[in-house]
Backbone and ligand atoms as CSV (ligand in chain L), in Angstrom:
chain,resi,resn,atom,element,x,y,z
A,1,UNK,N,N,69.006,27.948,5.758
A,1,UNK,CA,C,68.053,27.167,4.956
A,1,UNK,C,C,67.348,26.095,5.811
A,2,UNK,N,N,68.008,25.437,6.835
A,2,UNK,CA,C,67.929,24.345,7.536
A,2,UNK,C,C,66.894,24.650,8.679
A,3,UNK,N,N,67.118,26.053,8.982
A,3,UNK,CA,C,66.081,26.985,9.706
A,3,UNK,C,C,64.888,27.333,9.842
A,4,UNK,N,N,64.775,27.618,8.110
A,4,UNK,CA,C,63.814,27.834,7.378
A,4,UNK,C,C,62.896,26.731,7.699
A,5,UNK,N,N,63.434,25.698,7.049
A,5,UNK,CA,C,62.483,24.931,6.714
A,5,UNK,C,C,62.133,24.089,8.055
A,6,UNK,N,N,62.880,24.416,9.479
A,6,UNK,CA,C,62.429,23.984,10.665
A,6,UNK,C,C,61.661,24.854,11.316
A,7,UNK,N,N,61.265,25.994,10.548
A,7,UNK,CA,C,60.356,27.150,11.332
A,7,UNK,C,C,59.008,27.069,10.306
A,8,UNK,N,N,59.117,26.395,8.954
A,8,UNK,CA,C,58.156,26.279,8.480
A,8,UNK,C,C,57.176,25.096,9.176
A,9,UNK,N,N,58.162,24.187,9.126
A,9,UNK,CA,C,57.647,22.785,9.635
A,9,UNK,C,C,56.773,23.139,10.957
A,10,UNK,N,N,57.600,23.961,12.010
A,10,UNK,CA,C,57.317,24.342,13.277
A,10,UNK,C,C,55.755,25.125,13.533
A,11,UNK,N,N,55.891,25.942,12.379
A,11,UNK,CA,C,54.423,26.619,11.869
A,11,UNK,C,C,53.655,25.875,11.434
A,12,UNK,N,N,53.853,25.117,10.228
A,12,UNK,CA,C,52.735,24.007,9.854
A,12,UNK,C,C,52.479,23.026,11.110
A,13,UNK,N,N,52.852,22.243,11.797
A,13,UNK,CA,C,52.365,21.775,12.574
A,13,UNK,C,C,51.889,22.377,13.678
A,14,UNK,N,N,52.261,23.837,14.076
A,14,UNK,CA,C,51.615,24.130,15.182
A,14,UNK,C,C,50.029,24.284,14.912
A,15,UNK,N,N,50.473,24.841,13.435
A,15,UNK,CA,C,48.644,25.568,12.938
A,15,UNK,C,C,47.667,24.107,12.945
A,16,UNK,N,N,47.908,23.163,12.211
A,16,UNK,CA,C,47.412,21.766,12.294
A,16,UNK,C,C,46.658,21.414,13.688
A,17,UNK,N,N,47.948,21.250,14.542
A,17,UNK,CA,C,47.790,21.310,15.958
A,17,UNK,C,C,46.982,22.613,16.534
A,18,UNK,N,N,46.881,23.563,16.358
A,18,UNK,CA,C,45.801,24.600,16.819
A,18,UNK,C,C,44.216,23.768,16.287
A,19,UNK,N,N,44.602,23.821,14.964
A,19,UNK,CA,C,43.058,23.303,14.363
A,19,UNK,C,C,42.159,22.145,15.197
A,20,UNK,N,N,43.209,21.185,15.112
A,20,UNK,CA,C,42.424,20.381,15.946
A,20,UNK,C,C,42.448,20.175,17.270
A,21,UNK,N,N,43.038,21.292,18.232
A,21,UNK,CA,C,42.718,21.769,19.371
A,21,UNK,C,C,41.110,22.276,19.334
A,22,UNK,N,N,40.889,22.795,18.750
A,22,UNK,CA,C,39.542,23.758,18.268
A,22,UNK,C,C,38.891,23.201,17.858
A,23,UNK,N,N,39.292,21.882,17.171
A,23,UNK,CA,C,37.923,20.834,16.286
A,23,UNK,C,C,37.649,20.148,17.983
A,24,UNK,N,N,38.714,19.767,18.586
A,24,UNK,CA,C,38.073,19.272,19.881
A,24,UNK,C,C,37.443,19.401,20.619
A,25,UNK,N,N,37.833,20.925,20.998
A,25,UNK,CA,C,37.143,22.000,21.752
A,25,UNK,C,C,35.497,21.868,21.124
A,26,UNK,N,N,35.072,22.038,20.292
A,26,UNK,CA,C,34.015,22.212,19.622
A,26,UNK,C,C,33.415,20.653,19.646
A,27,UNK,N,N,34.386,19.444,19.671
A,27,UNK,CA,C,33.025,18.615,19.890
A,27,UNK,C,C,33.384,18.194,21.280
A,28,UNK,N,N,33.634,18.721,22.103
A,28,UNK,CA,C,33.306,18.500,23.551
A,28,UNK,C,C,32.340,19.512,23.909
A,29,UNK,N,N,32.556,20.484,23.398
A,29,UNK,CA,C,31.698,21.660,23.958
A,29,UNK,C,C,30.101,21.302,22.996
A,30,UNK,N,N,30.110,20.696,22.065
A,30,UNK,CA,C,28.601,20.133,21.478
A,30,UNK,C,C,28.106,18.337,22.157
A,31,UNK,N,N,29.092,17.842,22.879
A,31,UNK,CA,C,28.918,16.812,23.466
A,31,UNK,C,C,28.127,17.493,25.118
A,32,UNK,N,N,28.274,18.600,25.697
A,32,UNK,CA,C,27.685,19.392,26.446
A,32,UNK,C,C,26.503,19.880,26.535
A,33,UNK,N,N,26.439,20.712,24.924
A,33,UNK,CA,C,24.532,20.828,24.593
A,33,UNK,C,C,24.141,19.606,24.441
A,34,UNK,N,N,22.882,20.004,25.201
A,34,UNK,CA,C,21.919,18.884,24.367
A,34,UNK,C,C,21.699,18.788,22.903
A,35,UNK,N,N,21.478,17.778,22.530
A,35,UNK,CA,C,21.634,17.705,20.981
A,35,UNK,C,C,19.945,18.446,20.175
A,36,UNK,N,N,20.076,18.886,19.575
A,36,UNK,CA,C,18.778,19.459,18.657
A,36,UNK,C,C,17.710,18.213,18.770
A,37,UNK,N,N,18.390,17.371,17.948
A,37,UNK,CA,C,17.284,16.455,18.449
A,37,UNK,C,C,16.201,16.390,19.335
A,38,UNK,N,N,16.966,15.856,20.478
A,38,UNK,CA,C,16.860,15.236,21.743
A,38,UNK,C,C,15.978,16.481,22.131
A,39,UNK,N,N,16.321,17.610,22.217
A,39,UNK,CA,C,15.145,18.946,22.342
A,39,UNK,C,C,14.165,18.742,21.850
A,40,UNK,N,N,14.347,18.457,20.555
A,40,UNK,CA,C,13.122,18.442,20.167
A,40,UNK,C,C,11.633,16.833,19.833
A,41,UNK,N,N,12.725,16.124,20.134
A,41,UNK,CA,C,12.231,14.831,20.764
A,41,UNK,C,C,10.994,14.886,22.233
A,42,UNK,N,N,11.458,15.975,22.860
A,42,UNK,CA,C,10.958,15.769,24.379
A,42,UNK,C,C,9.309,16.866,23.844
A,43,UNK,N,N,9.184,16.824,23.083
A,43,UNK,CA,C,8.004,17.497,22.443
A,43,UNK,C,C,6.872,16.490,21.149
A,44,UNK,N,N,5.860,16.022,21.512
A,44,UNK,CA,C,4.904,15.636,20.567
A,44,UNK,C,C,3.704,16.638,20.412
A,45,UNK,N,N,3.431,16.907,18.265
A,45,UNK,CA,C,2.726,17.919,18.478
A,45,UNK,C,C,1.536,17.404,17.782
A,46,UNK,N,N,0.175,17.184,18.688
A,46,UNK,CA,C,-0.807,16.358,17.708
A,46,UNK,C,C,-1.712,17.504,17.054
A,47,UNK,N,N,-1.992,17.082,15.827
A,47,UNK,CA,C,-3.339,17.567,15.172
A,47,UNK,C,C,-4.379,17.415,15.603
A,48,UNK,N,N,-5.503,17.825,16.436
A,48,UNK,CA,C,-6.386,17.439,17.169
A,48,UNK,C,C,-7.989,17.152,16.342
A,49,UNK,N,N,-7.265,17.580,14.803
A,49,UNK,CA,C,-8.812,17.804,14.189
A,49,UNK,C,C,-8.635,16.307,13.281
A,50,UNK,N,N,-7.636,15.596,13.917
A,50,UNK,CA,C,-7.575,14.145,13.314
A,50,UNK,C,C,-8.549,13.401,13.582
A,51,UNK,N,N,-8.713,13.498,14.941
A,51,UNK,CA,C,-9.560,12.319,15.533
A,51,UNK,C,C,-11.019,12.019,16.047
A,52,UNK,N,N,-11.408,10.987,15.604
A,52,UNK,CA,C,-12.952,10.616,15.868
A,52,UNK,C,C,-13.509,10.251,17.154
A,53,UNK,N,N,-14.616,10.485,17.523
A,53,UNK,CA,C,-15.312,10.720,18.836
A,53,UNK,C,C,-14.945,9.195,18.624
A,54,UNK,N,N,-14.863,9.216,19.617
A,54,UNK,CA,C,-15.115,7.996,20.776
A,54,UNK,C,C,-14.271,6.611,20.218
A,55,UNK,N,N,-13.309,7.068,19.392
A,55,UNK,CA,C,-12.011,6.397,19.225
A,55,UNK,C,C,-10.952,6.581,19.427
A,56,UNK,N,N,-9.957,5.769,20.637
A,56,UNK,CA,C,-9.010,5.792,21.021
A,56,UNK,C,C,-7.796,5.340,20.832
A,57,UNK,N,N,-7.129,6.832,20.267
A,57,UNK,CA,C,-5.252,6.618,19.705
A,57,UNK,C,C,-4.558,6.426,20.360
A,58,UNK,N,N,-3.662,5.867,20.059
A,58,UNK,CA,C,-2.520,5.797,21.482
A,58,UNK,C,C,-1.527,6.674,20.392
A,59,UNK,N,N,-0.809,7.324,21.390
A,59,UNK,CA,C,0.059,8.610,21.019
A,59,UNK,C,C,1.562,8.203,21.764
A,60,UNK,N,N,2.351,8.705,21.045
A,60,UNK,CA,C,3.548,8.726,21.871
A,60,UNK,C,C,4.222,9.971,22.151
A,61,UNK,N,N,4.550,10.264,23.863
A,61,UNK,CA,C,5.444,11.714,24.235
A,61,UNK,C,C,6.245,10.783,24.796
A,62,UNK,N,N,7.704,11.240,24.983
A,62,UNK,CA,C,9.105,10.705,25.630
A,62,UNK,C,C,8.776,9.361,25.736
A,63,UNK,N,N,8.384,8.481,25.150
A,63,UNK,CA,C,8.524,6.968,25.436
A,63,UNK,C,C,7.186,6.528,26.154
A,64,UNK,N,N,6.621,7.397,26.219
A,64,UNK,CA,C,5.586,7.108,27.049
A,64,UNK,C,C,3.926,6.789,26.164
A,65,UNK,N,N,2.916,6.065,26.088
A,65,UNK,CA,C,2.064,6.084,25.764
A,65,UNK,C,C,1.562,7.215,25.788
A,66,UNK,N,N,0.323,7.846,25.110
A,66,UNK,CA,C,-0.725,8.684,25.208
A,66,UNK,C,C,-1.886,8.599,24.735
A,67,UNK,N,N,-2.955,8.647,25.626
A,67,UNK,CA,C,-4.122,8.527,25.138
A,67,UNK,C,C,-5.266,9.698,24.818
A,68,UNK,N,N,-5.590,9.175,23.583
A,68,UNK,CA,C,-6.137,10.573,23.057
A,68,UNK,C,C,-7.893,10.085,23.163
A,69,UNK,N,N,-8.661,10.637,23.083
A,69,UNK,CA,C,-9.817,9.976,23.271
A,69,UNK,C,C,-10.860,11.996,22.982
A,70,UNK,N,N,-11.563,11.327,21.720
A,70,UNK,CA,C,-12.611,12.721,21.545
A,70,UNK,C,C,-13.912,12.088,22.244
A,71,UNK,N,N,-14.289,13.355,22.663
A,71,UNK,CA,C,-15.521,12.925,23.316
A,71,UNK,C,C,-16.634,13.158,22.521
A,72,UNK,N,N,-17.876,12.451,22.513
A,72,UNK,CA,C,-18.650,12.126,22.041
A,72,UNK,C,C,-19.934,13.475,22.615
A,73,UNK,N,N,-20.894,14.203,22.209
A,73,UNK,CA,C,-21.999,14.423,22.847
A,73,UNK,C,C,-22.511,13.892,24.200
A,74,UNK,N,N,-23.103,12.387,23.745
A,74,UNK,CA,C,-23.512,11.937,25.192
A,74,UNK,C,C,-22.896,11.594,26.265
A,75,UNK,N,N,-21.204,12.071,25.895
A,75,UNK,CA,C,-20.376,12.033,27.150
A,75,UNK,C,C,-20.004,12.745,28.032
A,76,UNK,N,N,-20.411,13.957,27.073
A,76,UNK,CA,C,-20.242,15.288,27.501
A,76,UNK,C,C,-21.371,15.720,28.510
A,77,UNK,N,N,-22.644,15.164,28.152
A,77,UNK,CA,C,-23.606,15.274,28.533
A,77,UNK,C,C,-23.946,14.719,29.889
A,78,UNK,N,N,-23.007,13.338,30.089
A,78,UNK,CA,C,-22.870,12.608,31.395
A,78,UNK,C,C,-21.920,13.171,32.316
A,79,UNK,N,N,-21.110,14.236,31.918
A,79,UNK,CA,C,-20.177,14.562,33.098
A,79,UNK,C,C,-20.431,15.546,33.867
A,80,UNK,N,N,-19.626,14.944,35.060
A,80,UNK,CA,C,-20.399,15.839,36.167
A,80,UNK,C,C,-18.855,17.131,36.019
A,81,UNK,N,N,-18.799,17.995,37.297
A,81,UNK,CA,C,-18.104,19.553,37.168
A,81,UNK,C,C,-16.587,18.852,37.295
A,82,UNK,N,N,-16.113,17.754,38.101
A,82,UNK,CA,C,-14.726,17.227,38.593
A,82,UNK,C,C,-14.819,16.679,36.786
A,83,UNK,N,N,-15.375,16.020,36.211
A,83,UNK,CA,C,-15.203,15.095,34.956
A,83,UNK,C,C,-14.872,16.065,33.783
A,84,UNK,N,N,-15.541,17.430,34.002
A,84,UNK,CA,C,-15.533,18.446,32.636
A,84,UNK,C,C,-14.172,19.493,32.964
A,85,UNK,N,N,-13.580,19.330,34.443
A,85,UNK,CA,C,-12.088,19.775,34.626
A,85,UNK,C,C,-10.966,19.592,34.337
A,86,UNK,N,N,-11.144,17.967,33.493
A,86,UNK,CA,C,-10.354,17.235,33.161
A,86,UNK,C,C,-9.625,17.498,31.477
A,87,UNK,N,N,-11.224,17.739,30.656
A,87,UNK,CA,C,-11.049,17.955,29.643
A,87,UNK,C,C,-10.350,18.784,29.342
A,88,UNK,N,N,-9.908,18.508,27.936
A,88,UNK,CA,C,-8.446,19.629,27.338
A,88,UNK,C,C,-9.572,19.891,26.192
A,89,UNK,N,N,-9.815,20.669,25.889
A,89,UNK,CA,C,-10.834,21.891,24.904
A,89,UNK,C,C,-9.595,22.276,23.768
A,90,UNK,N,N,-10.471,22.005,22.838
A,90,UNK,CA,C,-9.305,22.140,21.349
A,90,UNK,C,C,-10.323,22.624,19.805
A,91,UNK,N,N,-10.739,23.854,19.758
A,91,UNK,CA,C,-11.683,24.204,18.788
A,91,UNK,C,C,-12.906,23.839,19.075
A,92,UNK,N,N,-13.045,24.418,20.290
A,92,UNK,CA,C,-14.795,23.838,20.810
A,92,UNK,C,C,-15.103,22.404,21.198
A,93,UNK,N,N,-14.141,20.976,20.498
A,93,UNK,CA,C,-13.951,20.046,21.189
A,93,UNK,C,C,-13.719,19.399,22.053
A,94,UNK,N,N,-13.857,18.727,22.948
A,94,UNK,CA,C,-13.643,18.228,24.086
A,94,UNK,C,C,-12.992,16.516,23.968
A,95,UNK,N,N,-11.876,16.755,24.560
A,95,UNK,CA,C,-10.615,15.659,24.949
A,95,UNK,C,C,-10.692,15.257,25.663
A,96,UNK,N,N,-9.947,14.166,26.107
A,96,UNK,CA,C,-9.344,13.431,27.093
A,96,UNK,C,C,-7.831,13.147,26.535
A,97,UNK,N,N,-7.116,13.913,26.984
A,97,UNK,CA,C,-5.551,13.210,27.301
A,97,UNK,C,C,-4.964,13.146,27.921
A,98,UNK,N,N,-4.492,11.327,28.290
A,98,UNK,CA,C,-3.690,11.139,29.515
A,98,UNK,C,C,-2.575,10.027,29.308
A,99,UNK,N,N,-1.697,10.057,29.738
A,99,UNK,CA,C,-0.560,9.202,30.046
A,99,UNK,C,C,-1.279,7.837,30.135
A,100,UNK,N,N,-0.896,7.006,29.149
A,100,UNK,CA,C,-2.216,5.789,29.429
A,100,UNK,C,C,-0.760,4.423,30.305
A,101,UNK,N,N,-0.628,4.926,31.208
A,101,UNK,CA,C,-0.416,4.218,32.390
A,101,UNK,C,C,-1.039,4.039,33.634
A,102,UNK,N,N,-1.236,2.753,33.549
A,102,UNK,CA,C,-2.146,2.420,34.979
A,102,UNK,C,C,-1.227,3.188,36.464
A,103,UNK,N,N,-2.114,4.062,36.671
A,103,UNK,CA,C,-1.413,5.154,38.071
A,103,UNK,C,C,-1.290,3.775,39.248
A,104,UNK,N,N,-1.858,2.512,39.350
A,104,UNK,CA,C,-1.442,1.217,40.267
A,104,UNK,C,C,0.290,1.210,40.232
A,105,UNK,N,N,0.418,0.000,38.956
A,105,UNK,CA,C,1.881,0.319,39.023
A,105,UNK,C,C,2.296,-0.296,37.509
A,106,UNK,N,N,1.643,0.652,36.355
A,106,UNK,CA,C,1.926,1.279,35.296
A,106,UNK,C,C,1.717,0.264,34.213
A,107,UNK,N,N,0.641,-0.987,34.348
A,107,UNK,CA,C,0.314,-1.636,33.246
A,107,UNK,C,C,-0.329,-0.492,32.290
A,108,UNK,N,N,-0.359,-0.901,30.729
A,108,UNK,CA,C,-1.335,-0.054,29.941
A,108,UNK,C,C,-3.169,-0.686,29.647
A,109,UNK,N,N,-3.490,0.508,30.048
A,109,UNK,CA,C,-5.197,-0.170,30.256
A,109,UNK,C,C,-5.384,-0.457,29.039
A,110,UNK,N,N,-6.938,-1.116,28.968
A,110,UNK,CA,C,-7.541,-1.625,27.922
A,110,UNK,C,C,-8.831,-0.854,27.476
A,111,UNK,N,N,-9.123,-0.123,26.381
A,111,UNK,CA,C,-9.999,0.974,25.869
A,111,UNK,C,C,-11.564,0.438,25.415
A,112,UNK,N,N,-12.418,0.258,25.861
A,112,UNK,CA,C,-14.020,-0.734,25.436
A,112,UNK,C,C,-14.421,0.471,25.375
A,113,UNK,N,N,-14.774,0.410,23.681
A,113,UNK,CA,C,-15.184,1.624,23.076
A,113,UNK,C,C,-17.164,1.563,23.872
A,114,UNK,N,N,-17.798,0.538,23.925
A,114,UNK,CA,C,-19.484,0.273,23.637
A,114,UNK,C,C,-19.282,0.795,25.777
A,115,UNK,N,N,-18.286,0.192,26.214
A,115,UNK,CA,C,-18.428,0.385,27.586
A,115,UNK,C,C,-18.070,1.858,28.019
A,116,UNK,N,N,-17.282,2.676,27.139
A,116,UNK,CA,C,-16.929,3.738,27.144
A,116,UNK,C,C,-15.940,3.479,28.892
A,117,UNK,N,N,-14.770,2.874,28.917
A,117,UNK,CA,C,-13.820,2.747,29.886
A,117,UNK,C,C,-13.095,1.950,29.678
A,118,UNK,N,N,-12.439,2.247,30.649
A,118,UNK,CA,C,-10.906,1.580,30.868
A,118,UNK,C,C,-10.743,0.413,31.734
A,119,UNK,N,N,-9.792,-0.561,31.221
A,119,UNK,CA,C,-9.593,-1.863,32.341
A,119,UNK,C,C,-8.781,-2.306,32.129
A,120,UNK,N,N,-7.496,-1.816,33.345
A,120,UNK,CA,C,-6.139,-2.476,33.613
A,120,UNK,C,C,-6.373,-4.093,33.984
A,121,UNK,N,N,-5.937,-4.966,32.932
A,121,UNK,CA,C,-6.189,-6.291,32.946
A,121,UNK,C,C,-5.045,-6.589,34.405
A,122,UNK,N,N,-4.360,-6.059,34.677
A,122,UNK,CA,C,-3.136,-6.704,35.424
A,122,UNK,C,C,-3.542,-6.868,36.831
A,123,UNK,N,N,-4.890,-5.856,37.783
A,123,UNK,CA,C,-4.931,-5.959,39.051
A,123,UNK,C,C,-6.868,-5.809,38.846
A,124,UNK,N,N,-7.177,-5.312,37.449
A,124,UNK,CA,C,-8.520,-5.352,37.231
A,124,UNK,C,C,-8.866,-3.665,38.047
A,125,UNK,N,N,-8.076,-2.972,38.003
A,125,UNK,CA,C,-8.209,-1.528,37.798
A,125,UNK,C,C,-9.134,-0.733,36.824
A,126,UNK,N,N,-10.635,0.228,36.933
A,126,UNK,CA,C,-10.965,0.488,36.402
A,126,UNK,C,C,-10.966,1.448,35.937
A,127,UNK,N,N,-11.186,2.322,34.489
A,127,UNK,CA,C,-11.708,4.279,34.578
A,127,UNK,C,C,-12.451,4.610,33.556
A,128,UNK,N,N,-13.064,5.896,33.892
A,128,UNK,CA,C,-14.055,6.100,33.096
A,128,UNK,C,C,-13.386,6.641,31.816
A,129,UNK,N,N,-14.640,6.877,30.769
A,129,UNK,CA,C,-13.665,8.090,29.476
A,129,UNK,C,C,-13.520,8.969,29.992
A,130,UNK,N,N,-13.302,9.558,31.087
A,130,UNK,CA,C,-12.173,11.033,31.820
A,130,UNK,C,C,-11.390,10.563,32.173
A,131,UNK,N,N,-11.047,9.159,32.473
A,131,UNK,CA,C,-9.898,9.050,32.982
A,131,UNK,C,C,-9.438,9.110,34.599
A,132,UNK,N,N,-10.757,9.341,34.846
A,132,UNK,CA,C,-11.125,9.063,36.631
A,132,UNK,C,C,-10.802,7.766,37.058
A,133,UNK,N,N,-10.997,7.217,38.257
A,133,UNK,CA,C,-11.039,5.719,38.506
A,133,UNK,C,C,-12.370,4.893,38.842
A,134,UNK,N,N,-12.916,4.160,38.559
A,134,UNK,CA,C,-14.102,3.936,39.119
A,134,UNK,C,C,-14.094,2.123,40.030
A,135,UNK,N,N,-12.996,1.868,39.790
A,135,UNK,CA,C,-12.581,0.547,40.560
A,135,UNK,C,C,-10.930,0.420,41.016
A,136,UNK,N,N,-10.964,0.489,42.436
A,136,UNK,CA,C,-9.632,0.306,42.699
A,136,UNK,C,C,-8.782,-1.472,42.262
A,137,UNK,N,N,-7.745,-0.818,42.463
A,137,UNK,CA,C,-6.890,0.106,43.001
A,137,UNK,C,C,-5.765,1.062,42.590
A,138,UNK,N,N,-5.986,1.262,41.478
A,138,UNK,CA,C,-5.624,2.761,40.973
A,138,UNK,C,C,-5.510,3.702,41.992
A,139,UNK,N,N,-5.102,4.300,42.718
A,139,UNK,CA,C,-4.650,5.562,43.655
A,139,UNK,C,C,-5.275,6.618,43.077
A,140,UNK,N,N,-5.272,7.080,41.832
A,140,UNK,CA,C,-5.925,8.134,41.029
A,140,UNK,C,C,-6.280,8.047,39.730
A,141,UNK,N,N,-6.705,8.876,39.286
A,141,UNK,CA,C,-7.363,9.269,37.854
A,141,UNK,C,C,-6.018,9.100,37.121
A,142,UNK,N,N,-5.740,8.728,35.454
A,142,UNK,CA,C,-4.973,8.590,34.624
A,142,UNK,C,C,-4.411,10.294,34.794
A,143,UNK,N,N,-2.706,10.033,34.661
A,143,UNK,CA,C,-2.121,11.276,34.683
A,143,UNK,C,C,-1.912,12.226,33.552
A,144,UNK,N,N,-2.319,13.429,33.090
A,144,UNK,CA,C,-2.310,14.261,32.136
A,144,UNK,C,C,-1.189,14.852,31.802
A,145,UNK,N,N,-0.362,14.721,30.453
A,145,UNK,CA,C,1.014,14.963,30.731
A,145,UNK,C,C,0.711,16.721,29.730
A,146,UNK,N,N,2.430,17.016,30.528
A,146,UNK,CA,C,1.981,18.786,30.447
A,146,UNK,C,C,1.885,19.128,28.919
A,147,UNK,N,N,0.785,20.238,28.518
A,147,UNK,CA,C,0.506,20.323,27.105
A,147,UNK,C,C,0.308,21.979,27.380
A,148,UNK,N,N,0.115,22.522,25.395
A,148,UNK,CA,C,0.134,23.288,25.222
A,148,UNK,C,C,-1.282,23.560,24.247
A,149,UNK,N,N,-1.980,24.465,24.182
A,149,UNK,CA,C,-3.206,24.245,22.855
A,149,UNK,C,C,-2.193,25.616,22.131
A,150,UNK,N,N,-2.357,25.353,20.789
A,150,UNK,CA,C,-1.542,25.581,19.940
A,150,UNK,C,C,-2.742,25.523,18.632
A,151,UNK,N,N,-4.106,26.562,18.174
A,151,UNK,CA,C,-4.723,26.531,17.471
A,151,UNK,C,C,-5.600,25.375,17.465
A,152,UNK,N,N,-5.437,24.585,15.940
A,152,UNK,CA,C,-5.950,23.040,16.140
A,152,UNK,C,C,-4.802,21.875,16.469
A,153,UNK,N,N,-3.790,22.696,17.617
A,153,UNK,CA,C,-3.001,21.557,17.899
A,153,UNK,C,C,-3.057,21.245,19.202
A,154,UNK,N,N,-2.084,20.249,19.836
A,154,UNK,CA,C,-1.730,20.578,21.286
A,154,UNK,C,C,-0.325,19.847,21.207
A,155,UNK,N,N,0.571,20.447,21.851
A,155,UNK,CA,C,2.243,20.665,21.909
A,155,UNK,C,C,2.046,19.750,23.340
A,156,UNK,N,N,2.736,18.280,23.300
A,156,UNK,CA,C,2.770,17.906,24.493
A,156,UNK,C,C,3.978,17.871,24.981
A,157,UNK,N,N,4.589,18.479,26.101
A,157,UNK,CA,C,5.931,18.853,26.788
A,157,UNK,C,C,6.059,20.005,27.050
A,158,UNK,N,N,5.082,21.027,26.868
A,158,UNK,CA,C,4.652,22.523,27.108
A,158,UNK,C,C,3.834,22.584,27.912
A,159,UNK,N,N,4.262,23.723,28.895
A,159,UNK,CA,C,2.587,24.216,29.957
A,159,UNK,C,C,2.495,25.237,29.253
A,160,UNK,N,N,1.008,24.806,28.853
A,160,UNK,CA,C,0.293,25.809,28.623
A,160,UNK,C,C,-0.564,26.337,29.855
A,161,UNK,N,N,-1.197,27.468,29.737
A,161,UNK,CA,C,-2.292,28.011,30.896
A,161,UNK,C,C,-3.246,27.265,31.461
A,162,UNK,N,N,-3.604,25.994,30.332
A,162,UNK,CA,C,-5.147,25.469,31.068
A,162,UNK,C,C,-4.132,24.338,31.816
A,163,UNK,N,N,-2.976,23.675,31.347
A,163,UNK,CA,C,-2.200,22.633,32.019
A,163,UNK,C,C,-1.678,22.731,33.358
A,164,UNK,N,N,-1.377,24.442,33.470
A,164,UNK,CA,C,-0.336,24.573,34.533
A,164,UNK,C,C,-2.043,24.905,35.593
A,165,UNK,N,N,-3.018,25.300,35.308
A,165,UNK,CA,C,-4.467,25.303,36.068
A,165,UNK,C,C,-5.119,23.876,36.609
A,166,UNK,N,N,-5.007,22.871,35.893
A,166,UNK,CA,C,-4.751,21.384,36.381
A,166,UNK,C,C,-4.260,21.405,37.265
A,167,UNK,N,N,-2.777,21.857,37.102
A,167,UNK,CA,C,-1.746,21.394,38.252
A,167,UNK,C,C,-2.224,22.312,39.435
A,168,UNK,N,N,-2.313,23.267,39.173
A,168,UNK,CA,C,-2.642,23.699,40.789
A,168,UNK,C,C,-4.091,23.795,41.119
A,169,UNK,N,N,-4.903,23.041,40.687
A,169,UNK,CA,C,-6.177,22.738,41.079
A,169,UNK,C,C,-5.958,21.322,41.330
A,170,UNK,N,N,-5.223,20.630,41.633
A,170,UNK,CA,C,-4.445,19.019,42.069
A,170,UNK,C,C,-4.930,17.896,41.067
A,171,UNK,N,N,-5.736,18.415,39.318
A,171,UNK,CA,C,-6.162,17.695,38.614
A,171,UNK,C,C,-5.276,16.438,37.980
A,172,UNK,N,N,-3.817,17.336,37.778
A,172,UNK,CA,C,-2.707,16.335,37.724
A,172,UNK,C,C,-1.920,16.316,38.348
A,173,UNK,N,N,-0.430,15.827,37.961
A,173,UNK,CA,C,0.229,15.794,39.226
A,173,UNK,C,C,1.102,16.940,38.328
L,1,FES,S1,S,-1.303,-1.953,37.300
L,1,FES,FE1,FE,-3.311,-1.396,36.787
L,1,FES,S2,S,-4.545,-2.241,38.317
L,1,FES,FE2,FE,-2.514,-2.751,38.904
């Protein structure tokens, strides 16, 4: 009888003890994946048919600013072949999106809609609405972070075809 009930005991606690061997197992082994989230965190997906010419959103991908900027006709009209390489094309529209960090050493510029540019107050860094530089000392044009066109969207944290064509035409980094 005394047996019994030390082989029951012996069983109930081993099974207990299995279980939460296995509950452990399972959250160490989900402490390993990345969390769903966090996947899907490293992705912003904008509506592109939100926004008005020649007003500038600031967007957020991974912590980072983004600047969205529709272009207007007569802007389109002012750019030269390096300025229209830049653009991200979204239903016949024409974009500008870039990482709105000063490429100097990463103040966020200032958007003058009537001046149509940019001006890092911190070293007096300038750029145009492409996002070029037109006053040092900026090192380069505002950086384009990797995207996807996705209908009337664009998926930012995706290369898409025209993004990964940037990159190896040295448009971004
Ligand atoms: S950080 Fe922008 S000009 Fe220096």
């Amino acid at each position: 009888m005394k047996n019994g009930r030390r082989g029951f005991m012996g069983k109930a606690f081993g099974a207990v003890a299995g279980v939460g061997a296995v509950a452990s197992l399972y959250a160490m082994k989900k402490s390993w994946d990345p969390l769903p989230s966090v996947r899907s965190a490293g992705f912003t997906t904008l509506d592109m048919s939100a926004y008005k010419e020649n007003e500038l959103v600031v967007e957020k991908w991974r912590g980072k600013p983004i600047f969205v900027l529709k272009k207007t006709a007569e802007m389109l009209a002012k750019q030269n072949d390096a300025d229209k390489a830049r653009d991200i094309l979204v239903n016949g529209e024409h974009y500008m999106v870039c990482i709105g960090l000063c490429t100097h050493l990463g103040c966020i510029p200032g958007y003058d809609s009537k001046g149509e540019s940019f001006l890092c107050a911190c070293h007096g860094g300038m750029y145009d609405f492409t996002g070029m530089v037109t006053k040092a000392p900026p090192p380069r044009g505002l950086d384009i972070p990797p995207f996807k066109i996705d209908g009337n969207k664009l998926v930012l944290g995706e290369e898409g075809p025209e993004y990964k064509k940037m990159k190896e035409t040295g448009i971004t980094l």
